[in-house]
N, C-alpha and C positions, 0 to 999 in steps of 0.2 A: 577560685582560679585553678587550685590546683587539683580539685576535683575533676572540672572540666580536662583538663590538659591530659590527664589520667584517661578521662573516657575517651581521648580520642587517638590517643594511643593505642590502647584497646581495641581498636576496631581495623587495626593496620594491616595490611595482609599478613600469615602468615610465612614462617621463612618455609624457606624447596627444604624437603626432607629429603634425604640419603640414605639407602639401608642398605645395610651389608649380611650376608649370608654366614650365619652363625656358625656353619661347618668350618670356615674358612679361619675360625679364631683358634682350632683344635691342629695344633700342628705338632709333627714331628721330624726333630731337627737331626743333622746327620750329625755322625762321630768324626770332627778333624783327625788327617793324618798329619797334617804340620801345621806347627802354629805361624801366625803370620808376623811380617816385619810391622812394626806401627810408625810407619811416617803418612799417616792420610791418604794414599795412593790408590788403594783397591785392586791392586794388580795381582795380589797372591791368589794363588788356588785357592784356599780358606773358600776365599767369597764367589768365588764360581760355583761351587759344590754347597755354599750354606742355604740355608731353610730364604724364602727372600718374605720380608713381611712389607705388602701392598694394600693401594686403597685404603690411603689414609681421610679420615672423616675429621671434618670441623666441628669441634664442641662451643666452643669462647671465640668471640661474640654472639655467633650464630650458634640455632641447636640443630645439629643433624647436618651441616649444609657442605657444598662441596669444600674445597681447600682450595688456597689462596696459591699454592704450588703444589710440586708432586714431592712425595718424599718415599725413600726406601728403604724398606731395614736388610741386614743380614745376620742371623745365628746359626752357630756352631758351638760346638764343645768338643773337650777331650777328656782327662782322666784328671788335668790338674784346674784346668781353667773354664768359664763360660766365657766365648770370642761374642765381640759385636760391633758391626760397624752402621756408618747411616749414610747414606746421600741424600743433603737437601737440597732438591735446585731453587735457583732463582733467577727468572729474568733479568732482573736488574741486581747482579752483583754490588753493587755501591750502597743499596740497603741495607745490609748485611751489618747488623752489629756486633763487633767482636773485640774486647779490650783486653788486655794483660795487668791480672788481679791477682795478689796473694788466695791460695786454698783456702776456701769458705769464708773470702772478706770481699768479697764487689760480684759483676755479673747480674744483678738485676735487671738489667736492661738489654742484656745480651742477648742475641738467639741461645737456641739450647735445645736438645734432647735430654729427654728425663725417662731412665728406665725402670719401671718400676715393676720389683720381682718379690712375688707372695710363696714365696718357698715352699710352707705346708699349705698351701690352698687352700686353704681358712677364712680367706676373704673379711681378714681383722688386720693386720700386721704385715708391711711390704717394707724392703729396703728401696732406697732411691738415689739411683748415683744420675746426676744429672754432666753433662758435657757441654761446651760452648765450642766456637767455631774454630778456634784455637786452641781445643784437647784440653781446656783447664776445668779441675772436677770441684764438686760439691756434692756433698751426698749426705743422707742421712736415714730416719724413721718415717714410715707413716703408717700412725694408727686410726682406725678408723673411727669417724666424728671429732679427730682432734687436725689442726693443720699440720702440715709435715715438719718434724722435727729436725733441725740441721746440725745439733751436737753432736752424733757419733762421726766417727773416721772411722774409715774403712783403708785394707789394703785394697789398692787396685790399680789398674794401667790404663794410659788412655794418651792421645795424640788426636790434632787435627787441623787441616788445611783447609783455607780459602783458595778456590781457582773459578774458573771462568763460568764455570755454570751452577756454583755455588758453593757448596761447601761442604768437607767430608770430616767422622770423625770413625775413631776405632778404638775395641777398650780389650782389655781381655781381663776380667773379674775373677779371681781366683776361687773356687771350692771353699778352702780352709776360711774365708772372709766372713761365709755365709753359714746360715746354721739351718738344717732341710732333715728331715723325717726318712728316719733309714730305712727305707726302701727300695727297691732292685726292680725291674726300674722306675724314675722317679720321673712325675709330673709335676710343676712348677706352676702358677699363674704368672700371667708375664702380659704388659703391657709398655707400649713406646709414644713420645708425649712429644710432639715438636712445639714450641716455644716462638713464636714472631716477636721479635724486640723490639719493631718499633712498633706494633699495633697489639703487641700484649695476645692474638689469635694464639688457637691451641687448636691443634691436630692430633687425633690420639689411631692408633694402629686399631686397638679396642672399641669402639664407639663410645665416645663418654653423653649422655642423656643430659639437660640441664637439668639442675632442681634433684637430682639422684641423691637422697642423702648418702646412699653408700661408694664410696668413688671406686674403691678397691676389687667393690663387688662388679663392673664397669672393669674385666679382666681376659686375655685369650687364654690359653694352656701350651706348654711348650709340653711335648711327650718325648716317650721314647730315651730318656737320660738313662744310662746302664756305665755299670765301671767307672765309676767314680773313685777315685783316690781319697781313701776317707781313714790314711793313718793321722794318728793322733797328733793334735801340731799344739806349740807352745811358740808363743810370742814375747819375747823380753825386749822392754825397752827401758835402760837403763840410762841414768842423766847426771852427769858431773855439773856444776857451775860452782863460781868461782864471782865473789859477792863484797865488797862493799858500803857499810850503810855509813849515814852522818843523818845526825839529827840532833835537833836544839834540846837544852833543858829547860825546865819551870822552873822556878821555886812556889810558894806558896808566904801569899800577904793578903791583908784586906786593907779598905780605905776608905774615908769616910765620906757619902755624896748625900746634902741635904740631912745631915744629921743623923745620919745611919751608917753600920760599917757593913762594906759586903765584901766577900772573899774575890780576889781575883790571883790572876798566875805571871809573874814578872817572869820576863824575858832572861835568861842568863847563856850560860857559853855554850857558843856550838862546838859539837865534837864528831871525829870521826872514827870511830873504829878499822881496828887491822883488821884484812882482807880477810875473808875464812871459804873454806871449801866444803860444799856440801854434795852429797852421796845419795844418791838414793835410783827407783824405780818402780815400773810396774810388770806384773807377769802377766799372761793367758793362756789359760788351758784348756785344750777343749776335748777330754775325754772320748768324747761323742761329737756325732755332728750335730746333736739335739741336747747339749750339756755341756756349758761353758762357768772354770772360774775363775777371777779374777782378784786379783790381789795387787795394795800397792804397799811402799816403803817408805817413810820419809818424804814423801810426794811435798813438791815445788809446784805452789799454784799462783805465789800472787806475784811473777815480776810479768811475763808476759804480754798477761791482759789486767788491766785497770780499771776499777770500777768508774763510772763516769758522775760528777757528783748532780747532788738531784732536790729539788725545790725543800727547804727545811723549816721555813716560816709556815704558819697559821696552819697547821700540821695534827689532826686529831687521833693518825694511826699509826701505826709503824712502818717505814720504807722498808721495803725487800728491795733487794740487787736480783741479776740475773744470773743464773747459775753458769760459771764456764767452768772449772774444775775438770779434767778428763777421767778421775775417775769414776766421777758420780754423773757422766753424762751419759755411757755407755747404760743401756739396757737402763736406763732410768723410768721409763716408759711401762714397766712391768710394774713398777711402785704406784704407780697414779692412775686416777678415774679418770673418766672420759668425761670432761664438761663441754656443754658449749659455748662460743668464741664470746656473746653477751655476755659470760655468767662470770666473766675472769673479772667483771668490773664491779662485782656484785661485793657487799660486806661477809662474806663466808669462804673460803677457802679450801687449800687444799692439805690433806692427811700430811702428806711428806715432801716437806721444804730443805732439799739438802744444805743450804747455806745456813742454816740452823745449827749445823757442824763446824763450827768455825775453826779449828784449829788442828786437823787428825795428824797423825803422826804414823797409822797404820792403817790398812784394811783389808778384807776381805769378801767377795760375793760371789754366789754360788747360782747361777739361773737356768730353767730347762724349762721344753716344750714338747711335748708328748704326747699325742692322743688327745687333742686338745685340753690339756693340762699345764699349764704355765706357772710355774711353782720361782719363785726368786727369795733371797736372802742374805742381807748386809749386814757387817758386824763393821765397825770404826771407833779407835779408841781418838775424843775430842781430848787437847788441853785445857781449852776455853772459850764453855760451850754458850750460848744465848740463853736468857729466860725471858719469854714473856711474860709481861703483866697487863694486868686492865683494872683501869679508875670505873668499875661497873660496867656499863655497854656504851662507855662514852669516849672514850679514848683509850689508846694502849703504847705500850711502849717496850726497849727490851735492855736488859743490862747483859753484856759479859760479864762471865764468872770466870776473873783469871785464875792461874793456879787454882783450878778446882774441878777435874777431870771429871771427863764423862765415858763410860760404855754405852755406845750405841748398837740395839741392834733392831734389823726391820725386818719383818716376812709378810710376803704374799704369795697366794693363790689362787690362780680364775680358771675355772673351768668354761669352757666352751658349748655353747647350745644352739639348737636349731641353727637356722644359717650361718646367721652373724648377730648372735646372743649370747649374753655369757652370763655367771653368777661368781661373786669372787667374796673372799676373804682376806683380813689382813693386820698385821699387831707390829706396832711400832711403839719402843719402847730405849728410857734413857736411865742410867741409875749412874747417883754418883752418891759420894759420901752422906748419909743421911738423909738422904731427900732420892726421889725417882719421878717418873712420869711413864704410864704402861698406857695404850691406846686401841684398843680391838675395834674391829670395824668389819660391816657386812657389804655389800652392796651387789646390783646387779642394773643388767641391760637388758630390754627383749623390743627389737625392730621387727617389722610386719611391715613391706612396702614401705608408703613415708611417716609414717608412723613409729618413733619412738619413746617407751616406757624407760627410763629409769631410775632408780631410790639408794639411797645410803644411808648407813645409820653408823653412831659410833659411839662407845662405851668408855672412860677416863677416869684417870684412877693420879690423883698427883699429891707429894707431898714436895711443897718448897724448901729449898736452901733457906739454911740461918744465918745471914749476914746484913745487919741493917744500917750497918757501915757504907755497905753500897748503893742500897737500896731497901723502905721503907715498906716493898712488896716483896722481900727475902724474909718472910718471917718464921718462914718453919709451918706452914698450915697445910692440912689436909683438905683437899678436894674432889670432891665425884661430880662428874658432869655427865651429859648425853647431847647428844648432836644428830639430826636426819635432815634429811633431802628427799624430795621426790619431783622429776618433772616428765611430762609429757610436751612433745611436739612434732610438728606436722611439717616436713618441709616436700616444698613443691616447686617445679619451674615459675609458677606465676605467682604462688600464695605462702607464705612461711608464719607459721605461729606457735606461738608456745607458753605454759605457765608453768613454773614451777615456786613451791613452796619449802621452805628451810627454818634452821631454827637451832641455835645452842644454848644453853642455858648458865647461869651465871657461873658455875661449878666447874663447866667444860674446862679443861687445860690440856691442850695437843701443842707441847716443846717442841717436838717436831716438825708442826705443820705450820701452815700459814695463815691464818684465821686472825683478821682482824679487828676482830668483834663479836664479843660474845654476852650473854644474856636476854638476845633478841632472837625474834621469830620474824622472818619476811614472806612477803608473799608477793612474786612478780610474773608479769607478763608483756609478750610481746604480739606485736598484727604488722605484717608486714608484705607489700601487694608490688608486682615486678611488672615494668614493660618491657618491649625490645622491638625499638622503632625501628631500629637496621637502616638507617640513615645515614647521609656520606655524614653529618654531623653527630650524631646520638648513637653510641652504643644500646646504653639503657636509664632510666628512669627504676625507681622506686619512692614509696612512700611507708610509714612506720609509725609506731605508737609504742612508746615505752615506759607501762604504771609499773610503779611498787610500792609496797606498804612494808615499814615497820614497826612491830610492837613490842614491847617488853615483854618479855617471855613469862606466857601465860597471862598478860596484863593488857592496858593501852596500849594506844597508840604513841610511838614517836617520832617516824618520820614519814615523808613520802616522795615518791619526784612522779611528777607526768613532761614526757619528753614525747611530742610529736615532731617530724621529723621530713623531708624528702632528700634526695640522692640523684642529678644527673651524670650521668658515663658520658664521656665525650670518647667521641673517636683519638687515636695518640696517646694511648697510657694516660688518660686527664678526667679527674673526676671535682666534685665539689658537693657537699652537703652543709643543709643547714635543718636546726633544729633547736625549736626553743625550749627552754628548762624551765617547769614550777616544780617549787621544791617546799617543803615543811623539814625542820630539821631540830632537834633536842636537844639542848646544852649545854651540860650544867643543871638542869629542869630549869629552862627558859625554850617556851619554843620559837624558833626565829622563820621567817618567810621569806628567803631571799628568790627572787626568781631573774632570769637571763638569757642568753642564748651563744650557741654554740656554730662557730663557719668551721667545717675541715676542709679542706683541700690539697691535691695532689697532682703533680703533669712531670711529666715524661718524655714531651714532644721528639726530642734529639738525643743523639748520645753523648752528646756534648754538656747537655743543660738538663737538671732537673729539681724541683720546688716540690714542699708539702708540708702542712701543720694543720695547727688546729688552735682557734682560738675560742676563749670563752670573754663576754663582756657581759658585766650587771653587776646585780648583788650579792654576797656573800657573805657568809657566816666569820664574824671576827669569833676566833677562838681564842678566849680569855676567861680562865676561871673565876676571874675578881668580878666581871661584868663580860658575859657573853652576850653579842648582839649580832645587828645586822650591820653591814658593811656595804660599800659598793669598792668595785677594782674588775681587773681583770688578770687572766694568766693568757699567755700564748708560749708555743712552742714550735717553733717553725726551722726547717732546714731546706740547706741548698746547696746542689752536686755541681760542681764543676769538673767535665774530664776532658781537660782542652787534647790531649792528645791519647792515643790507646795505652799509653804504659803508665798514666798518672793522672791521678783524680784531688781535689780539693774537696771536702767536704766543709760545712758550715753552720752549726746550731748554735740556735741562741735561747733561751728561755726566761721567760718573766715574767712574775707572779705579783701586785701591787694592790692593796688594800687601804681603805678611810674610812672614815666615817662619813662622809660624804664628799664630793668631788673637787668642791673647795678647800679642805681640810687636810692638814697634816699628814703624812704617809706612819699608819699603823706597821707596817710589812712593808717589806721592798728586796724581789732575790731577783737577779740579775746573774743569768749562768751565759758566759758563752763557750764555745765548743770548737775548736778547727782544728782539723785531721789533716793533712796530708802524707799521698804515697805514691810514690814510682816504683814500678820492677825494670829491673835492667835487662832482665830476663825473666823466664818463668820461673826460676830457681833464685834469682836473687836479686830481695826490694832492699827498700828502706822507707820508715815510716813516721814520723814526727805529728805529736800530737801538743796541742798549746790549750788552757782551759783557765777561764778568771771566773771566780764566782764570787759575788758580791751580795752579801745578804743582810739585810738588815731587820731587828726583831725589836719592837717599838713598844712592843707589853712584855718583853720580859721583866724582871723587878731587877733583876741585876743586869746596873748600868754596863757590868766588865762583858757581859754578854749579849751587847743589845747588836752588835755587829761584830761580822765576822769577810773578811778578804783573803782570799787564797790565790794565788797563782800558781798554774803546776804546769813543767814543758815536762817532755820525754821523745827520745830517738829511739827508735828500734831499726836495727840493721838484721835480716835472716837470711839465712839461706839453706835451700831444701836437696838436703843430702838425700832422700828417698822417702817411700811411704811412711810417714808417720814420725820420720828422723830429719833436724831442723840441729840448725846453729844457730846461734842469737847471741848478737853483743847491742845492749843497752844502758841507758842514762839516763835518770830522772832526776827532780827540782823541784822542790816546793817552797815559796816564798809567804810567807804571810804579812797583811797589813797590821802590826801592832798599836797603831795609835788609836787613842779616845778621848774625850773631850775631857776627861779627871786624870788620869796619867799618862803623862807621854811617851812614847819608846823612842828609839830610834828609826821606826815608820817600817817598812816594809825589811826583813829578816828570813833567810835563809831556815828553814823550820826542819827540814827532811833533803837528803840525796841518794841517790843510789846508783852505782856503776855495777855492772854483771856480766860475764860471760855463761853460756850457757851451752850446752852439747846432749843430744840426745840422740840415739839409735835404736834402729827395730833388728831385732834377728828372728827371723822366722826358722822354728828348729823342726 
């Protein structure tokens, strides 16, 4: 059936193509004599006199086709800043979606322009400040074959109005923001991206091709830049807060269940400590416009943002968090390879995992781009850093090592080749008292049309910490491993495929990286075939095959999955896929077959409403070293946006993870997370944000009864407000309650475990 459905798509007509005369992407934009006011308006001379960018082309949904409205850019510049404004019209102003969201937290659903400027025209590496209808920014990196990264902050200006024929915005991006190849005068790649919010369409000033692997390369030229203001700037942003903790103590008892004593941690008194004031900062210097360093002080990373907790039953790997840190998010991008979006699901990882740092206290990094040479380099001294371990290629895990500091430091270098090819180098490396961990690594990329080659390899040198007080894998041993990669893939409008092969070996140890598993060799591929019905219902269809194989390095086999699959696009931001799982799996040396199937789905319809998860149901691997078997359960992970009005959103996740031994039987596992967010801004400058989170887990093959469940409840209020680029005030409050009861010692039931009250202040000064 769905082969059929396939071919007859296939034979739909195709969409009206649209070409635009390539002279027309080679502009040269004038020199402002005054900068303009930013209230939305378009009335300054600026935009009479700027460069005007026309004939805008439909990429998303359609390829090539016309556009659903007209839109128009304008650029200028001066000696300090790059000006730009947009008119989007719209027949129906009422379509128009536009909400008031903290800086880079909401706006998915938003209209939006996305500028996207390739500085040294390298056609690898673009910043991307995007704007909603109401001048609120998001910006970040994009490198090419990775998705666009939205960690950095940028300084920059921006404003914009909804009016009658649609909607204006205006930004003016300072020089000193951006880092561009000194040259007199200077040509930029540059492209402008309009955004439909309620139909998810994209407009691009550039022409964007479907199926292009290179999107960057999909670029016009702005000419003609001269007289640039290019003295040396320094940015300090320095941060007082003013802190609070309480938290519960243990003690330390065991107690006898069924004739056995096991240890558990009695409850005893909460206390709070006096208030203390902390100090600290970060600088930036940027020498050059092609050579920035960065340094921080005492850096404040965790009142903020919170990590969000995450399914810890029937668990064979190690959780990572997501990096938000600001100072490991800037220019992080120079550190790490290019994978594709499949391979982030893969058992192999990546070189340099900055959460691996847990605790810095100081730092330093140094990065420059040059003649296509991008050389970067990180020194951070950790308090108390992570170590991984692995029970052989079957599980891993990782201990802090408190009081046991680390020096970190990392280097890389990629030189640039042919169009958009490169070859890079790179050693990352940790030493602390008696023990280190050193990591060299090679790798490279070479694209031809859709066609991309690329390989990795890496060389490890580790001697372990001696402390078996903490852990049984702190033994003090010497290790040499090796690690490679190589894949090839073909991506096209209608056909995308790809195989790549990897492989670490038992020996391998990268503390810095993220590698979930090592002593195995994989080998996977993917075939994956595209329609586009262009239908008032059907965006697009796809269908998909996803084998892999693993073995023990150098040895058998131990696992495998085949995951066939399809994909409809509904018209309104609303998709659905389903795809069923066979799996082989090894564990323990027992090999187990659990197979299943997977629905995700996602819709967007309103701006009011939006739904998305993903569920898995069948069978699954019970992870137990006493008796590892096969299981049935399921997990789902599903959320849901409520934004009844433009200044306030409710979000809502829930997640649950439940395992038996068969459907009748007993609950092995049971985590139960839920998740609710809510936020209003009063204004653009100042929200407030409340977040509430129960997670409920329970571990039914642990051996110790004091561990077999675990209840959390954690609120927290953030109040901010945004003094200027990159400088924010925050007064906050957090909670954490835990359920203490168990069926052999009772507590007094749910306890007050952690609080925290803070104020917080931070400013930029641009010198």
């Amino acid at each position: 059936m769905i082969a059929a459905m396939a071919l007859a798509l296939l034979t739909l007509a195709p969409d009206s193509i649209v070409t635009k005369d390539t002279s027309s992407l080679h502009v040269n934009i004038p020199r402002a004599m005054h900068a303009p006011v930013l209230d939305g308006r378009l009335d300054d001379a600026i935009w009479r006199e700027a460069a005007q960018l026309t004939d805008f082309i439909q990429g998303e949904p359609l390829d090539q086709a016309p556009p659903a409205e007209k839109s128009i850019g304008y650029v200028a510049y001066d000696a300090r800043y790059l000006y730009f404004a947009f008119r989007a019209f719209e027949r129906n102003p009422k379509l128009i979606r536009a909400t008031i969201f903290p800086r880079e937290h909401g706006g998915d659903t938003d209209d939006r322009v996305t500028l996207i400027i390739d500085t040294f025209l390298d056609k690898r590496r673009a910043y991307e400040f995007k704007i909603t209808p109401l001048g609120i920014q998001n910006d970040g990196i994009k490198i090419e074959g990775l998705p666009g990264d939205p960690s950095p902050d940028f300084v920059w200006y921006s404003t914009g109005r909804v009016d009658e024929q649609g909607w204006v915005v205006e930004a003016m991006i300072p020089w000193a923001s951006l880092r561009f190849p000194n040259a007199d005068p200077l040509s930029i790649g540059f492209n402008v991206v309009r955004v439909y919010g309620r139909s998810g369409e994209k407009d691009a000033w550039a022409p964007r091709k479907r199926g292009n692997p290179c999107e960057i390369c999909e670029e016009g030229v702005l000419a003609g830049i001269t007289g640039i203001d290019r003295h040396r700037t320094v940015d300090l942003l320095p941060f007082v807060s003013g802190s609070q903790l309480g938290a519960r103590k243990f003690g330390f008892d065991s107690a006898a269940v069924n004739g056995a004593y096991y240890p558990y941690s009695p409850a005893l008194s909460f206390a709070t400590s006096r208030p203390i004031t902390t100090v600290g900062g970060d600088v930036r210097f940027a020498p050059t416009s092609a050579i920035v360093f960065n340094g921080t002080f005492n850096p404040d990373f965790s009142q903020v943002e919170a990590d969000d907790d995450q399914v810890r039953v029937n668990q064979r790997f190690t959780l990572f968090q997501t990096e938000r840190r600001p100072f490991f998010l800037e220019a992080k991008d120079i550190f790490v390879n290019v994978r594709g979006d499949e391979e982030s699901r893969t058992n192999l990882g990546d070189f340099f995992y900055s959460r691996a740092v847990v605790d810095p206290s100081a730092g330093a990094r140094i990065t420059s781009n040059r003649n296509g040479l991008t050389v970067g380099s990180l020194y951070v001294r950790d308090h108390s850093p992570s170590y991984f371990y692995y029970n052989g290629y079957e599980t891993s895990g990782a201990v802090q090592l408190v009081d046991m500091p680390a020096q970190v430091a990392v280097a890389r270098v990629r030189k640039d080749v042919l169009a958009d090819s490169y070859f890079g180098a790179g050693f990352f490396g940790r030493q602390m008292s008696r023990a280190h961990n050193a990591v060299g690594t090679a790798d490279f990329l070479l694209r031809r049309r859709g066609i991309t080659l690329s390989g990795e390899g890496a060389l490890t040198d580790d001697v372990a910490p001696r402390n078996s007080s903490l852990s049984s894998y702190l033994d003090g041993a010497r290790r040499r491993g090796k690690y490679y990669r190589g894949r090839v893939l073909h991506s096209g409008s209608k056909l995308f495929y790809s195989a790549t092969v990897s492989g670490a070996d038992a020996g391998f140890r990268d503390e810095l990286g993220r590698f979930p598993r090592v002593g195995i060799e994989r080998y996977s591929g993917r075939i994956e075939v595209k329609q586009y019905p262009n239908s008032r219902l059907l965006q697009g269809t796809s269908q998909w095959i996803n084998v892999s194989r693993t073995n023990r390095y150098g040895g058998g086999a131990l696992d495998y999955t085949i995951d066939p699959g399809f994909t409809v696009r509904f018209q309104r931001r609303s998709y659905i896929s389903f795809n069923g799982h066979v799996e082989l799996v090894t564990l323990f040396g027992t090999p187990i077959r659990p197979d299943g199937a997977f629905v995700e789905f996602g819709s967007d319809p309103w701006q009011t409403f939006g739904i998305g998860g993903t569920v898995y149901f069948g069978q699954r691997e019970i992870v137990d070293p006493a008796n590892p078997r096969r299981g049935v359960g399921y997990f789902a992970n599903v959320h849901l946006i409520l934004r009844p009005v433009p200044q306030g959103s409710v979000e809502l996740r829930g997640q649950r993870s439940m395992h038996r031994d068969d459907w009748s039987g007993p609950y092995l596992d049971d985590a139960r997370i839920v998740h609710i967010k809510g936020s209003y801004q009063f204004s653009r400058e100042l929200g407030l944000r409340l977040i509430g989170e129960r997670s409920n887990q329970f571990n039914g093959i642990s051996p110790n009864p004091f561990a077999r469940h675990s209840v959390r409840n954690t609120g927290s209020a953030l109040l901010s407000y945004e003094l200027g680029p990159a400088s924010f005030l925050y007064a906050g409050y957090s909670n954490t309650n835990q359920d203490l009861e168990n069926p052999v010692v009772t507590t007094a039931g749910s306890l007050r475990t952690e609080s925290l009250l803070f104020l917080k202040i931070s400013y930029l000064f641009r010198l």
